[in-house]
BADO-356226 format. One record per atom (N, C-alpha, C): residue in one letter; x, y, z. Coordinates in pm, whole numbers, padded with zeros to 5 digits, always signed. Each point is the difference from the previous one (the first is absolute). Example, Ala and Ser with C-alpha at 12.3 -4.5 7.8 and 13.67 -1.06 7.14 Angstrom:
BEGIN
a+01319-00569+00780a-00089+00119+00000a+00090+00120+00000s-00035+00105-00072s+00082+00119+00006s-00077+00109+00073
***
This chain:
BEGIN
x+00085-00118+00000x-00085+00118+00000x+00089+00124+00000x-00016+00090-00099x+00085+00101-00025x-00113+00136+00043x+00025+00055+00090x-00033+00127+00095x+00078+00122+00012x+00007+00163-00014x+00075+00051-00006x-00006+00058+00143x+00100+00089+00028x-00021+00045+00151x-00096+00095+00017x-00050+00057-00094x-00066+00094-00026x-00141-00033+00004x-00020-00116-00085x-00136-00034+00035x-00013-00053+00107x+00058-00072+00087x-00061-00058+00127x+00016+00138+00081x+00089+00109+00006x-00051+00145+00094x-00090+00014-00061x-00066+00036-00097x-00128+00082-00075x-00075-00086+00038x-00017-00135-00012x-00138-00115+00057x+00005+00043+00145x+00090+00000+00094x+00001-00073+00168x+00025+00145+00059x+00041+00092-00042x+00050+00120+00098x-00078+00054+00097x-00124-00018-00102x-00086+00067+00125x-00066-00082+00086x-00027-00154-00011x-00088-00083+00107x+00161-00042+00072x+00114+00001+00000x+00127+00015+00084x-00043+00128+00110x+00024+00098-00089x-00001+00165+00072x-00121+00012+00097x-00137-00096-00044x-00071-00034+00122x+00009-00080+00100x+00074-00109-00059x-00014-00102+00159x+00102+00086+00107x+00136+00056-00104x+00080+00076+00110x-00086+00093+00074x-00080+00071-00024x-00074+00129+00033x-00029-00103+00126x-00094-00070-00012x-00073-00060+00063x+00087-00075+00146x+00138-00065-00070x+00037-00012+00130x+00137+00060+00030x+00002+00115+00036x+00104+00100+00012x-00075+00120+00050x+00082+00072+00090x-00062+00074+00092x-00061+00151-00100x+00096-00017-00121x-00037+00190-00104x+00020-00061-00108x-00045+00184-00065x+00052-00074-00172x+00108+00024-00051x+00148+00055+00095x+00064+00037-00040x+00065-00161+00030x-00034-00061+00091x+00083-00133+00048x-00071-00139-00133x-00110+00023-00047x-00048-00076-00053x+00083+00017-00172x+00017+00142-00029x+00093+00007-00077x+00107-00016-00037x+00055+00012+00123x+00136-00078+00008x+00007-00152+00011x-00100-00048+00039x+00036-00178+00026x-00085+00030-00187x-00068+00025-00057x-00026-00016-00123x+00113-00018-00062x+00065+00140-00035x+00144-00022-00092x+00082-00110+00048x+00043-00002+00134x+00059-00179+00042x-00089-00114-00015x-00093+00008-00017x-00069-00104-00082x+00044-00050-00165x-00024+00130-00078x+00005-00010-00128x+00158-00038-00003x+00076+00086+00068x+00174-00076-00047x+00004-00112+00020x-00059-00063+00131x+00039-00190-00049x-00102-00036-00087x-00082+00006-00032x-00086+00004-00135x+00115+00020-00126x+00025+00079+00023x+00085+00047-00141x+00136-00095+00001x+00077-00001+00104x+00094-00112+00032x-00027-00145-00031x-00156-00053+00059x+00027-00112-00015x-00107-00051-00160x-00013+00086-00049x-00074+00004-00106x+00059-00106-00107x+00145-00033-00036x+00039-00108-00096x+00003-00126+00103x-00014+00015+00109x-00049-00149-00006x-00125-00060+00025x-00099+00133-00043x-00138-00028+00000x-00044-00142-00110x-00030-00135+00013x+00001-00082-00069x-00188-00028-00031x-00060+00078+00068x-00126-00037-00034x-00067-00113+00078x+00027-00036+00084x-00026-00151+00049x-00142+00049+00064x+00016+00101+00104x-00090+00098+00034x-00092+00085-00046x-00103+00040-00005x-00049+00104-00031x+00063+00165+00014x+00017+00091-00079x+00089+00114-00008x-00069+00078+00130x-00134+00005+00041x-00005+00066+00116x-00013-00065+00119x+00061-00111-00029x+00004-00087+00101x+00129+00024+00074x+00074-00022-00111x+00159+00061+00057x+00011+00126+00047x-00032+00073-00090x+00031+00146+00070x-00052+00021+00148x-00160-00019+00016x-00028+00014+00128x+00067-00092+00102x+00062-00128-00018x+00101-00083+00091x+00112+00096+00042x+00073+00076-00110x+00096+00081+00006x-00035+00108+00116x-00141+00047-00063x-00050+00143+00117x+00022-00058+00108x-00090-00064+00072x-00055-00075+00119x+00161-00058+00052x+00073-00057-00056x+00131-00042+00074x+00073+00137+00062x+00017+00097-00142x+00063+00115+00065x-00072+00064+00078x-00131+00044+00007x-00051+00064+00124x+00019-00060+00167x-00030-00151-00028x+00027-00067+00105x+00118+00005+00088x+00162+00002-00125x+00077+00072+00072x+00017+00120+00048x-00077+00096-00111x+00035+00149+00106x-00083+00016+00102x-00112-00124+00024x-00029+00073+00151x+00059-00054+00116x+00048-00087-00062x+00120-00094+00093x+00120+00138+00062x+00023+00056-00127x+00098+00102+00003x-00045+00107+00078x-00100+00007-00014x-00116+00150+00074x+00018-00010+00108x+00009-00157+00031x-00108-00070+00128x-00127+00027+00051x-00102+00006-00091x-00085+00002+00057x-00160-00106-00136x-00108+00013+00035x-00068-00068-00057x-00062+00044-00117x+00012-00056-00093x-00074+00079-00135x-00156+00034+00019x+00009+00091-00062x-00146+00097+00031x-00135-00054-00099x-00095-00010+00027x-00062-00036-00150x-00127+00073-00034x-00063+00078-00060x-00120+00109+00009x-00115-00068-00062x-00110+00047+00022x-00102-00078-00055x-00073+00013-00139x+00096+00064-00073x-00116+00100-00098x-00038-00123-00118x+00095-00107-00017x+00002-00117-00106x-00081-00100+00056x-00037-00020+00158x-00039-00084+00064x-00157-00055-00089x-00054-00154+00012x-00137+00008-00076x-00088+00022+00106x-00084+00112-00084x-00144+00027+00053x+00019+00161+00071x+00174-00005-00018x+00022+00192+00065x-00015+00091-00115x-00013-00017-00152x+00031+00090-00109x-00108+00110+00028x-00169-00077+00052x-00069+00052+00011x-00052+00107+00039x+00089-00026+00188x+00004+00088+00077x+00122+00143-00035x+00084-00086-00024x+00123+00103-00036x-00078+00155-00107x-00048-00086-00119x-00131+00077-00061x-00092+00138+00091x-00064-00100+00057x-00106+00080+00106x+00068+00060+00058x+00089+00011+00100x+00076+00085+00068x+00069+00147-00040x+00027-00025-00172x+00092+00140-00045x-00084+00032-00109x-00122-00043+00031x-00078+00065-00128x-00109+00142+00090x+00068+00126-00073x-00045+00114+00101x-00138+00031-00063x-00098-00050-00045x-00092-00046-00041x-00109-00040+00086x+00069-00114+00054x-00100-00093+00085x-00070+00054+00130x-00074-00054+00034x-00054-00015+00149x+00056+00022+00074x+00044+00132+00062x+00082-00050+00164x-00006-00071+00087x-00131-00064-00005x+00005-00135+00102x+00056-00086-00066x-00016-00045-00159x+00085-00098-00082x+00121+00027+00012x+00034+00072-00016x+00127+00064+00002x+00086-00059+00131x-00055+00032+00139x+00058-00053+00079x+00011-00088+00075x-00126-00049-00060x+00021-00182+00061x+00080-00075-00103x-00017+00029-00158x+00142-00004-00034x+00153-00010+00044x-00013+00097+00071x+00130+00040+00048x+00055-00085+00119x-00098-00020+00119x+00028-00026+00071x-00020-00182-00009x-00092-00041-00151x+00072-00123+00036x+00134-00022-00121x+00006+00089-00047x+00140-00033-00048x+00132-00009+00122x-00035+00061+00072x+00084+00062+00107x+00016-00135+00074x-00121-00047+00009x+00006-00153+00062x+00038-00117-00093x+00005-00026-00069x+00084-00051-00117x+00155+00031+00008x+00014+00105-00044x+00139+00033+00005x+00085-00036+00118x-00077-00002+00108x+00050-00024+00177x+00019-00167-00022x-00110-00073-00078x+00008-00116+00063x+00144-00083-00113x-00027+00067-00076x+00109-00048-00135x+00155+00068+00077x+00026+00057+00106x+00129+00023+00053x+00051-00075+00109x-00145-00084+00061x+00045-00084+00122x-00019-00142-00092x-00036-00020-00105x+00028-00155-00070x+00187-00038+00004x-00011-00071+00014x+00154-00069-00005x+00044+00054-00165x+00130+00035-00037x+00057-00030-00094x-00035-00043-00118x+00003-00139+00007x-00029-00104-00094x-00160+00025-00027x-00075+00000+00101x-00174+00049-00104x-00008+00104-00093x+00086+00106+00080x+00003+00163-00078x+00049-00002-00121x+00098-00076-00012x+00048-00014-00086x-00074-00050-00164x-00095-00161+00038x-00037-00056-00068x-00178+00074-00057x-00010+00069+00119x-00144+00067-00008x+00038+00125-00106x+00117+00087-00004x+00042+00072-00082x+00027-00076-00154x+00085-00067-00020x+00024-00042-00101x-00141-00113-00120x-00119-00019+00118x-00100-00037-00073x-00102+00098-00001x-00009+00090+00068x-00096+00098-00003x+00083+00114-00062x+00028+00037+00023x+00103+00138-00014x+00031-00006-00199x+00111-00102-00001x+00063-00026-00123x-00101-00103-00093x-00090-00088+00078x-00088-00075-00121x+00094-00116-00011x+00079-00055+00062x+00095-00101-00058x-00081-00137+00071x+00043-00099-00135x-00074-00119+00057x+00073-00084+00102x-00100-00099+00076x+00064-00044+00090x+00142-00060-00057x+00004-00078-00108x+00124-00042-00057x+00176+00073+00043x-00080+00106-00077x+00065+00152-00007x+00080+00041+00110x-00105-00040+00092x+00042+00087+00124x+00071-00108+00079x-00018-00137-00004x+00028-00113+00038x+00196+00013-00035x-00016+00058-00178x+00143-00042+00003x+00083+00076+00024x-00048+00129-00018x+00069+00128+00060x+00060+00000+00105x-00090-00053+00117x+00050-00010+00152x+00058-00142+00050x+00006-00103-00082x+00034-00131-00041x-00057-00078+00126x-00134+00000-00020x-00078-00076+00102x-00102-00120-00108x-00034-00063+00076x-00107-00086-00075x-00140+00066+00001x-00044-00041-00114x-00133+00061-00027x-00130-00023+00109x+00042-00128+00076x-00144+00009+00100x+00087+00100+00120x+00109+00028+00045x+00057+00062+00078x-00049+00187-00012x-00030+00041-00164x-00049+00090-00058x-00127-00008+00092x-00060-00096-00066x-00139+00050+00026x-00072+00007+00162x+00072-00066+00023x-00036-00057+00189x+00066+00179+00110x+00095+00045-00119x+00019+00123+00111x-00095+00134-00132x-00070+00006-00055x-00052+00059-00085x-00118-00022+00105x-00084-00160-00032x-00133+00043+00097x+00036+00044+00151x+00062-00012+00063x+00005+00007+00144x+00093+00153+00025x+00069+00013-00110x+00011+00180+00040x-00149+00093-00049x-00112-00086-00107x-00139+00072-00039x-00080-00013+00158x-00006-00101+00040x-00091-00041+00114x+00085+00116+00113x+00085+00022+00032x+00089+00088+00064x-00024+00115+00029x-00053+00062-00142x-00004+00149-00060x-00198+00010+00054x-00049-00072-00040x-00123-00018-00007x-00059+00003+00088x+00091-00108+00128x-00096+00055+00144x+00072+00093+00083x+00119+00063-00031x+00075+00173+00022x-00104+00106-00046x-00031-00040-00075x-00141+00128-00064x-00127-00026+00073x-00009-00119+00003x-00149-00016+00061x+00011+00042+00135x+00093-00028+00056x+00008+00091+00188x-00062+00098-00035
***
């Protein structure tokens, strides 16, 4: 499979430039782990053999290097709710200066509860709840990215949903 460096930045830059957003404290830090993203991207790009899916790799690449810089940070990757399923809605309702002020802020405040409960999930849910909600990637996808098995996918997918679900319902 012949890929240029150019097209995999022009395909991936920006669902990269989000997961960083997403788990990195700004956007100036999310920018920076972006461009250190794309250089081992760009580095390890000839021995991209295809075995993988192309955004399969790249996001393995993201997710490894973020993992180390929060190692490096020391502290826990952050994850926001705006990709989460069933938040697009609210996210919607909330910044639409339009709406209902009561819509508006029960909006808000259960995004607010969302967002709270998606920061006390462990790691590994946030992670997988982002990359299937957030990015759309299939369980496969996301399975090989983070090099887990596919029922391992799905078993922390439902149980970080069931998680989120009765965090909101409090």
């Amino acid at each position: 499979m012949l890929v240029t460096f150019n097209e995999v930045y022009e395909r991936y830059r920006q669902p990269v430039w989000r997961l960083a957003r997403r788990l990195t404290k700004s956007e100036e830090e999310a920018l920076d782990a972006t461009q250190e993203i794309f250089l081992r991207v760009w580095r390890g790009l000839g021995g991209f053999r295809g075995e993988a899916k192309l955004s399969t790799w790249v996001f393995q690449i993201a997710w490894n290097y973020l993992r180390a810089h929060r190692r490096r940070m020391g502290r826990q990757l952050q994850l926001i709710s705006e990709g989460t399923e069933g938040t697009q809605e609210l996210v919607e309702a909330a910044r639409d200066p339009g709406a209902d002020p009561e819509r508006r802020a029960s909006a808000t405040d259960q995004l607010s509860r969302v967002e709270s409960a998606l920061r006390r999930l462990p790691e590994h849910f946030r992670v997988v709840v982002w990359l299937r909600d957030g990015e759309n990637l299939s369980y496969q996808e996301i399975a090989d990215a983070l090099d887990l098995p596919i029922g391992t996918v799905r078993s922390r997918l439902a149980r970080a949903r069931t998680a989120l679900r009765q965090a909101v319902e409090r």
